[in-house]
Every structure is written in structure tokens, then in C-alpha cells.
N, CA, C and O atoms as a printed pandas DataFrame, in Angstrom:
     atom_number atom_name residue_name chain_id  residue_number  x_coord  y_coord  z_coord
0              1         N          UNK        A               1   10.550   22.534  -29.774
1              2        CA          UNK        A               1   10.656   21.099  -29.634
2              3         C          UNK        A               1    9.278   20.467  -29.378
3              4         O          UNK        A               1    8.903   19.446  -29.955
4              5         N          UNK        A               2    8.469   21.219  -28.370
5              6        CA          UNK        A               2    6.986   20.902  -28.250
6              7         C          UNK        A               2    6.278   20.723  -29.455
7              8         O          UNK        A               2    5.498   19.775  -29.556
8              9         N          UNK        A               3    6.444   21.476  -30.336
9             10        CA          UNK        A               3    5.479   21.482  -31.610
10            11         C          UNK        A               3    6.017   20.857  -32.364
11            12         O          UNK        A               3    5.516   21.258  -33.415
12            13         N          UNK        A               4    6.943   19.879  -32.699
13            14        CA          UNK        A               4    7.683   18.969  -33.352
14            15         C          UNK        A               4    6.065   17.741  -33.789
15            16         O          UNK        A               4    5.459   17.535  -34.841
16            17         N          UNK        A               5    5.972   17.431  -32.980
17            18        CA          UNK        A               5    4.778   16.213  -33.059
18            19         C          UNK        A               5    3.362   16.670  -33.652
19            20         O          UNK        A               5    2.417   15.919  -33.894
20            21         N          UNK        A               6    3.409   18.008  -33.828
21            22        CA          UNK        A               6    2.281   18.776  -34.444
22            23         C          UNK        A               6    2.333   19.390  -35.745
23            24         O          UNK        A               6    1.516   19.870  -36.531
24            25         N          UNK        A               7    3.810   19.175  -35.692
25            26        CA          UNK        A               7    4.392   19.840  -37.203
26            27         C          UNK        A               7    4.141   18.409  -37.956
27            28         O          UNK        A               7    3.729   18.373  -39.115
28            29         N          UNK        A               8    4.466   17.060  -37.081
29            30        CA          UNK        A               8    4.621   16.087  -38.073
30            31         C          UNK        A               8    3.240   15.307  -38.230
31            32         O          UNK        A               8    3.308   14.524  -39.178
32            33         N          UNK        A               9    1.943   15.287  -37.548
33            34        CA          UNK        A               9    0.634   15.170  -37.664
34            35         C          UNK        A               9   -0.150   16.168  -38.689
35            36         O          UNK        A               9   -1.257   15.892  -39.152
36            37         N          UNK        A              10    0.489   17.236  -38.951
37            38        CA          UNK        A              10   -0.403   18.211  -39.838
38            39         C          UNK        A              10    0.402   17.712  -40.913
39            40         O          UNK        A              10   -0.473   16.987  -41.388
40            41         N          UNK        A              11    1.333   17.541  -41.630
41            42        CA          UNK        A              11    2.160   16.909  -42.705
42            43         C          UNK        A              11    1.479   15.105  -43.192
43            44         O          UNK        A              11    1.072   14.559  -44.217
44            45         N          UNK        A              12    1.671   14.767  -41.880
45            46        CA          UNK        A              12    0.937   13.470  -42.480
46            47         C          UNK        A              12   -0.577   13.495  -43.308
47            48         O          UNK        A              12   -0.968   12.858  -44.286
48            49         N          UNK        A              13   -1.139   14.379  -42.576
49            50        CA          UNK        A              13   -2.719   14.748  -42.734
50            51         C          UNK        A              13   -2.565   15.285  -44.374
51            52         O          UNK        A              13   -3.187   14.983  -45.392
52            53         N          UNK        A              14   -1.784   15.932  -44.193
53            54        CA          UNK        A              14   -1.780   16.879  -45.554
54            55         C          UNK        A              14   -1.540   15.972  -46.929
55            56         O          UNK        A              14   -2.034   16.102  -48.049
56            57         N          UNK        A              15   -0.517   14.931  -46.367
57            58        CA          UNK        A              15   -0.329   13.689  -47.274
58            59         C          UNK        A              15   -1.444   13.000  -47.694
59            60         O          UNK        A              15   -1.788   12.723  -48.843
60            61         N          UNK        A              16   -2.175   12.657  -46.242
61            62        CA          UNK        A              16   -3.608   12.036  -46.625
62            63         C          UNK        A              16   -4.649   12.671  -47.105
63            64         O          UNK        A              16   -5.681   12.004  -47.177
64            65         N          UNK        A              17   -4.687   13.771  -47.458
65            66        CA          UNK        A              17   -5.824   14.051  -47.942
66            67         C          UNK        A              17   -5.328   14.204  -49.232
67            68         O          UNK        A              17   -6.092   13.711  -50.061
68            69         N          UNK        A              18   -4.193   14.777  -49.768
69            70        CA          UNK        A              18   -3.903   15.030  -50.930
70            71         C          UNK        A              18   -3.862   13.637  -51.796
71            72         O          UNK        A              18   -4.084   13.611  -53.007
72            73         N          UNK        A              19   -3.565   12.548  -51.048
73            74        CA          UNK        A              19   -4.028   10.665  -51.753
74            75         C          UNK        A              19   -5.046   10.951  -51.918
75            76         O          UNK        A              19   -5.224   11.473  -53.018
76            77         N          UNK        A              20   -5.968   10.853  -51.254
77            78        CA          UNK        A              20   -7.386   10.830  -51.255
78            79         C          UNK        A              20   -8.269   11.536  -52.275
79            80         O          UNK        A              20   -9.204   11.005  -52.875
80            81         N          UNK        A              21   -7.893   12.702  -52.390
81            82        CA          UNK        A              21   -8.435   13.523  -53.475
82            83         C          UNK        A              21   -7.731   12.930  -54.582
83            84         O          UNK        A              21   -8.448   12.579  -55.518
84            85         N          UNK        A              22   -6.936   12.806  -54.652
85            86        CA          UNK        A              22   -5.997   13.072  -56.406
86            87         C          UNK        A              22   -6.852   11.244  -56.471
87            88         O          UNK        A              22   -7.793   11.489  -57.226
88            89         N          UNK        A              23   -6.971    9.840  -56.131
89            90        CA          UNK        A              23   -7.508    9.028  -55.963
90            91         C          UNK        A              23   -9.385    8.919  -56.386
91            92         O          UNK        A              23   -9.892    8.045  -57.089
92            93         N          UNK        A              24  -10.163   10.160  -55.665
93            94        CA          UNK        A              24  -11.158   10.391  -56.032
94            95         C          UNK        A              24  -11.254   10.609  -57.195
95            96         O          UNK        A              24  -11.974    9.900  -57.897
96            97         N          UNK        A              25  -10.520   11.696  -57.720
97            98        CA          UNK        A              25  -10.885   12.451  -58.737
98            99         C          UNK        A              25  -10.485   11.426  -60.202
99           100         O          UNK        A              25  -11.143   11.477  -61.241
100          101         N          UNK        A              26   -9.244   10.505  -59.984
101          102        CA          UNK        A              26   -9.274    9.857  -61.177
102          103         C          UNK        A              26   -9.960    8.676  -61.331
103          104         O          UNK        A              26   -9.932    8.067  -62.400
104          105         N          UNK        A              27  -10.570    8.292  -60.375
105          106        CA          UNK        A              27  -11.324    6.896  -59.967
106          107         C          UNK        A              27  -12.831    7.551  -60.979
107          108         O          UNK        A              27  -13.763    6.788  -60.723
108          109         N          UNK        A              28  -13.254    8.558  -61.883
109          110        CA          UNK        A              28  -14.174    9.055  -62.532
110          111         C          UNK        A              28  -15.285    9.968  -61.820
111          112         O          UNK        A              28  -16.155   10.550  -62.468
112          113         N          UNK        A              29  -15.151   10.051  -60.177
113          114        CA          UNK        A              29  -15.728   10.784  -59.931
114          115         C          UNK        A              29  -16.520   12.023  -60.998
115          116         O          UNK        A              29  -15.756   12.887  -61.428
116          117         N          UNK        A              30  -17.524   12.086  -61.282
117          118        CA          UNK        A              30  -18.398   13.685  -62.068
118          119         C          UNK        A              30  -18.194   14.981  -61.344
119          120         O          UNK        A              30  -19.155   15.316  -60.652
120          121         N          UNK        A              31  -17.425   15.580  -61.344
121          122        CA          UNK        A              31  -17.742   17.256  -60.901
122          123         C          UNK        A              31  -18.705   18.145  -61.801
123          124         O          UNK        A              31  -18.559   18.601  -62.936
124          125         N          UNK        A              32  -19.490   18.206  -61.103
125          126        CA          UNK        A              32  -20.907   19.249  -61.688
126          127         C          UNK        A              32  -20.146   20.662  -62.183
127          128         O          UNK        A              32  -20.462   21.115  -63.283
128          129         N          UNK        A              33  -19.175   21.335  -61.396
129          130        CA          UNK        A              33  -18.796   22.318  -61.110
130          131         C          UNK        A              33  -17.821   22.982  -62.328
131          132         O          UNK        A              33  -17.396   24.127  -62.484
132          133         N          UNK        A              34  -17.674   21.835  -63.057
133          134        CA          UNK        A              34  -16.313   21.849  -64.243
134          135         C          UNK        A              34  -17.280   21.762  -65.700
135          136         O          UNK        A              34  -17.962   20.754  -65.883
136          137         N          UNK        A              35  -17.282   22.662  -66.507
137          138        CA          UNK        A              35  -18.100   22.535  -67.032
138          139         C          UNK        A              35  -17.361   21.480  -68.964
139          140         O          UNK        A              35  -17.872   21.020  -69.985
140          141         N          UNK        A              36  -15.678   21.663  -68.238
141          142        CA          UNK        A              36  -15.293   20.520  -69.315
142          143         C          UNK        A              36  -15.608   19.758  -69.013
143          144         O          UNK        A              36  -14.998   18.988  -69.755
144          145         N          UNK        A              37  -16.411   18.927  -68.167
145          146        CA          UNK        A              37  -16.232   17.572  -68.014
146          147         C          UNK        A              37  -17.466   17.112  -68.280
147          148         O          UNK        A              37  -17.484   15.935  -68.641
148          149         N          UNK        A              38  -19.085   17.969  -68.185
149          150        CA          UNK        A              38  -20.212   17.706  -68.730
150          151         C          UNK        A              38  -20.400   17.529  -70.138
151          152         O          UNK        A              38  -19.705   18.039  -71.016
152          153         N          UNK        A              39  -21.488   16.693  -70.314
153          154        CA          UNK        A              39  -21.735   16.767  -71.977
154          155         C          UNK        A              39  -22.353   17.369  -72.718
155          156         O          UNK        A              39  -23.523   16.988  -72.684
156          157         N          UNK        A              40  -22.161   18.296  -73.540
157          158        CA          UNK        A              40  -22.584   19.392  -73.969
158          159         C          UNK        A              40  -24.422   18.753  -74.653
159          160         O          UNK        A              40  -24.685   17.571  -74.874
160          161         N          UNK        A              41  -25.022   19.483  -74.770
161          162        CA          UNK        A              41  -26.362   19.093  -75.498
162          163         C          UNK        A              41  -26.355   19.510  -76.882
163          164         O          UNK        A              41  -25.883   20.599  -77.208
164          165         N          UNK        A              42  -26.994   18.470  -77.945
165          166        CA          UNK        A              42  -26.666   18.731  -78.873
166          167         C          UNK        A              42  -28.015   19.752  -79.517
167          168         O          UNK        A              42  -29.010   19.573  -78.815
168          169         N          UNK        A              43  -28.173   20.363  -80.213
169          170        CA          UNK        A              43  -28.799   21.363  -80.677
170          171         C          UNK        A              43  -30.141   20.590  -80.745
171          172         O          UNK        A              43  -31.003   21.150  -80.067
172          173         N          UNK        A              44  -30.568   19.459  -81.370
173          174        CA          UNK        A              44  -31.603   18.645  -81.038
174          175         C          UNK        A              44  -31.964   18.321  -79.893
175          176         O          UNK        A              44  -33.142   18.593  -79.657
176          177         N          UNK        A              45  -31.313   17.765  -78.958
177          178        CA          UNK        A              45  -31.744   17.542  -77.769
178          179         C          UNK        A              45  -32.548   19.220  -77.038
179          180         O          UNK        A              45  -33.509   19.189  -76.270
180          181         N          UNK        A              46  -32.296   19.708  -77.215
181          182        CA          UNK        A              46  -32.518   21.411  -77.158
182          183         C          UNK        A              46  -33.554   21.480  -77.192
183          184         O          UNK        A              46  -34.411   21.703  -76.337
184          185         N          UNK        A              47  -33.581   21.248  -78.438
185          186        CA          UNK        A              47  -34.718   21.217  -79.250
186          187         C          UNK        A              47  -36.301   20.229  -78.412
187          188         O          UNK        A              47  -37.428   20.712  -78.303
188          189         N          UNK        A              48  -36.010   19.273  -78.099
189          190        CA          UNK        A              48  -36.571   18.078  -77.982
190          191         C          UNK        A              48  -37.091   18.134  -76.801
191          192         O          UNK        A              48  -38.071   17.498  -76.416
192          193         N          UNK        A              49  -36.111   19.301  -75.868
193          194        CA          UNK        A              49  -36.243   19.509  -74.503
194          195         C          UNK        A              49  -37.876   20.729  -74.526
195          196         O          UNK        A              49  -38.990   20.598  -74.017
196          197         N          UNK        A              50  -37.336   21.686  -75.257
197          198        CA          UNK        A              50  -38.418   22.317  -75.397
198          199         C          UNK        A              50  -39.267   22.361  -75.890
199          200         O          UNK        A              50  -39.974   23.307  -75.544
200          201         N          UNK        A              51  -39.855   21.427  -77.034
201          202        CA          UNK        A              51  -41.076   21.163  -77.292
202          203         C          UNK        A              51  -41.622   20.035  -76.121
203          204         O          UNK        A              51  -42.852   20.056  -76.106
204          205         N          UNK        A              52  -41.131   19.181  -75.262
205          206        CA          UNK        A              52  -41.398   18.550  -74.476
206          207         C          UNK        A              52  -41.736   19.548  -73.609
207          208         O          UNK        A              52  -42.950   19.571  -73.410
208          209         N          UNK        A              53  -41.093   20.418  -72.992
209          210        CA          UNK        A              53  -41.516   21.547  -71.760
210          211         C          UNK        A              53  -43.129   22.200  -72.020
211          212         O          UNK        A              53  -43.921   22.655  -71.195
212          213         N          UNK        A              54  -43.269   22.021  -73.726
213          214        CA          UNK        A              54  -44.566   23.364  -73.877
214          215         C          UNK        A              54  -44.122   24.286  -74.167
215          216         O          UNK        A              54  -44.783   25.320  -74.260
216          217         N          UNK        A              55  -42.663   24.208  -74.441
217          218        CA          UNK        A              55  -42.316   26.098  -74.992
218          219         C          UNK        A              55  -42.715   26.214  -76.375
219          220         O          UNK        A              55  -43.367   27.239  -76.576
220          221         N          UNK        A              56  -42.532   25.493  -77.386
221          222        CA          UNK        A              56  -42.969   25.497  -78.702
222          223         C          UNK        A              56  -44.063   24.437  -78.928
223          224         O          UNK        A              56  -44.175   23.419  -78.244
224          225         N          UNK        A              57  -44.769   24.740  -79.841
225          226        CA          UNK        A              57  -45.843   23.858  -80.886
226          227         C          UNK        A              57  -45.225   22.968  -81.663
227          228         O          UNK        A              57  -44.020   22.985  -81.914
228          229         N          UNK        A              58  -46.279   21.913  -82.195
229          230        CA          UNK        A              58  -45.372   21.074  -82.856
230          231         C          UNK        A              58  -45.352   21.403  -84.495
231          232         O          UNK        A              58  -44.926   20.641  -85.362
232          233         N          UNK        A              59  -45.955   22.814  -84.708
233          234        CA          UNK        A              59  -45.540   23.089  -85.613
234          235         C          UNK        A              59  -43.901   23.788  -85.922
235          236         O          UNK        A              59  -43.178   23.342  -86.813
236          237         N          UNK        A              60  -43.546   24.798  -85.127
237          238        CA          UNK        A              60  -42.609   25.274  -84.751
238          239         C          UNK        A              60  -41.683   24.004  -84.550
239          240         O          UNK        A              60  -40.653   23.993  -85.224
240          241         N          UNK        A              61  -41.945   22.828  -83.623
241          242        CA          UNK        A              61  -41.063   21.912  -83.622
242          243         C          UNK        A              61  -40.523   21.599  -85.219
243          244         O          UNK        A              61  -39.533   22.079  -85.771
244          245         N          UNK        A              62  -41.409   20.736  -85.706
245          246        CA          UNK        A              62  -40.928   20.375  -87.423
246          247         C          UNK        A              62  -40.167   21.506  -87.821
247          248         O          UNK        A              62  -38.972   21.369  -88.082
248          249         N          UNK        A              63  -40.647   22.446  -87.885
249          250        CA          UNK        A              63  -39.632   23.790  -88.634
250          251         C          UNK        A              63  -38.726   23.326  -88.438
251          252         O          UNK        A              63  -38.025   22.820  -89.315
252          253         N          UNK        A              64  -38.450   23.352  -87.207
253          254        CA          UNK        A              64  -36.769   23.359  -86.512
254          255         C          UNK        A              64  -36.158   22.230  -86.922
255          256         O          UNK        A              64  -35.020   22.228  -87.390
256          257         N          UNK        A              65  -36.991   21.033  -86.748
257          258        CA          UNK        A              65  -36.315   20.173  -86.696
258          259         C          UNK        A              65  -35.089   20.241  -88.295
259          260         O          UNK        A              65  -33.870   20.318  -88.444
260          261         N          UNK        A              66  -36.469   20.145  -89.346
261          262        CA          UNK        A              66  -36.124   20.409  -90.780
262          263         C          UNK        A              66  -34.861   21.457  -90.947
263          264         O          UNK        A              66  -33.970   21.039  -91.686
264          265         N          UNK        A              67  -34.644   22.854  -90.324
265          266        CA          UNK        A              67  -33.872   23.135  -90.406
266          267         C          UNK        A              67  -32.573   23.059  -90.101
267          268         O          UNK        A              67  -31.628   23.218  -90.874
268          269         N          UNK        A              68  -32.535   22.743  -88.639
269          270        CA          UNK        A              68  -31.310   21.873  -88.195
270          271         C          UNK        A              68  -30.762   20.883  -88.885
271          272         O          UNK        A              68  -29.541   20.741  -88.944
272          273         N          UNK        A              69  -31.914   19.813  -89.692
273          274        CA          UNK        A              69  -31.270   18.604  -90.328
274          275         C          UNK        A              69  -30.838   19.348  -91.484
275          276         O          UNK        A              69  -29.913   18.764  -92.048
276          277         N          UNK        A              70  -31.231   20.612  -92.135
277          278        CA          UNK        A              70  -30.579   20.807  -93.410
278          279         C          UNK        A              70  -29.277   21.814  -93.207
279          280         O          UNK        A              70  -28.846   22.473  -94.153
280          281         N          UNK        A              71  -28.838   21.856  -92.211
281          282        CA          UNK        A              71  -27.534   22.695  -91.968
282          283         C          UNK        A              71  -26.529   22.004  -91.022
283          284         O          UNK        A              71  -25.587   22.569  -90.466
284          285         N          UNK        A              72  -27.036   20.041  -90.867
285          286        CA          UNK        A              72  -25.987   19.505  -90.268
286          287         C          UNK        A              72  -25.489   18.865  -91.567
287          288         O          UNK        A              72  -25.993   18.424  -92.600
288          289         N          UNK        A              73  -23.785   19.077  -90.832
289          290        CA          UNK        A              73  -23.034   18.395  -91.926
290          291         C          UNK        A              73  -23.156   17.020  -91.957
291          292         O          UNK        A              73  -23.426   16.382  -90.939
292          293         N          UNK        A              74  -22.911   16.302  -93.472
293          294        CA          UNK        A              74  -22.931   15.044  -93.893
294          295         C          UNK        A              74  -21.822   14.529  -93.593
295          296         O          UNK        A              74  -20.868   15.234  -93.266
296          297         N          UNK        A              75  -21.764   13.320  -93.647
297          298        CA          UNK        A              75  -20.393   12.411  -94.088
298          299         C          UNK        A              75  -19.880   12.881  -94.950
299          300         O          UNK        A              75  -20.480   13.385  -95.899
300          301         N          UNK        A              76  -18.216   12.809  -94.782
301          302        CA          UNK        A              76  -17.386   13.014  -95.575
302          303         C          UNK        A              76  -16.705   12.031  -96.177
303          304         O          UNK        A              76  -15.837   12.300  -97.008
């Protein structure tokens, strides 16, 4: 009978947090952690990233670039 008022404070709690989250999460919150929900990089940006870093030359850049543009698909 004592723990009656403790049974019904941990239930409420449990209510409130479970609003709270399910509320967060559709309000657009970003989870880093989910990797469906990031935007994938597109093979250029890749690209764009690492000749910006210094990993490739900008000769090596053009290559790439040229090749990527000749193996993306067109309009249909």
C-alpha cells in the first residue's frame, strides 16, 4: 500500500518522457547517430573535398572530374 504513490510517480514519469521524446524526435530534431537520416555525399563533392584537403593535384582532379561526368547518367 506504501509503494502505491511510487508505483504511480514512476508511471507518470514514464509517460513524460516518452511525450517528450516521441515530440523531439518528430519536431526534425538531426540524429548524427542514424546514418538514414544524413545526406549521403555525392561522388563529386568527394571529390571536391579532396582536392580541397591537398590529397590530389589538380591534375588528377580534372581526370576525375571528366570521368565521373562521363559515367553519370543523363536525362531520360
Amino acid at each position: 500500500m506504501a509503494l502505491m504513490p511510487l508505483l504511480w510517480i514512476a508511471l507518470i514519469g514514464l509517460v513524460v518522457f516518452a511525450v517528450l521524446r516521441l515530440t523531439q524526435n518528430s519536431a526534425g530534431r538531426h540524429d548524427a547517430t542514424d546514418p538514414r537520416k544524413t545526406p549521403r555525399e555525392t561522388p563529386e563533392e568527394i571529390l571536391d573535398r579532396h582536392f580541397a584537403s591537398g590529397e590530389i593535384d589538380a591534375e588528377a582532379y580534372t581526370e576525375a572530374r571528366k570521368r565521373l561526368a562521363a559515367h553519370r547518367p543523363g536525362p531520360r
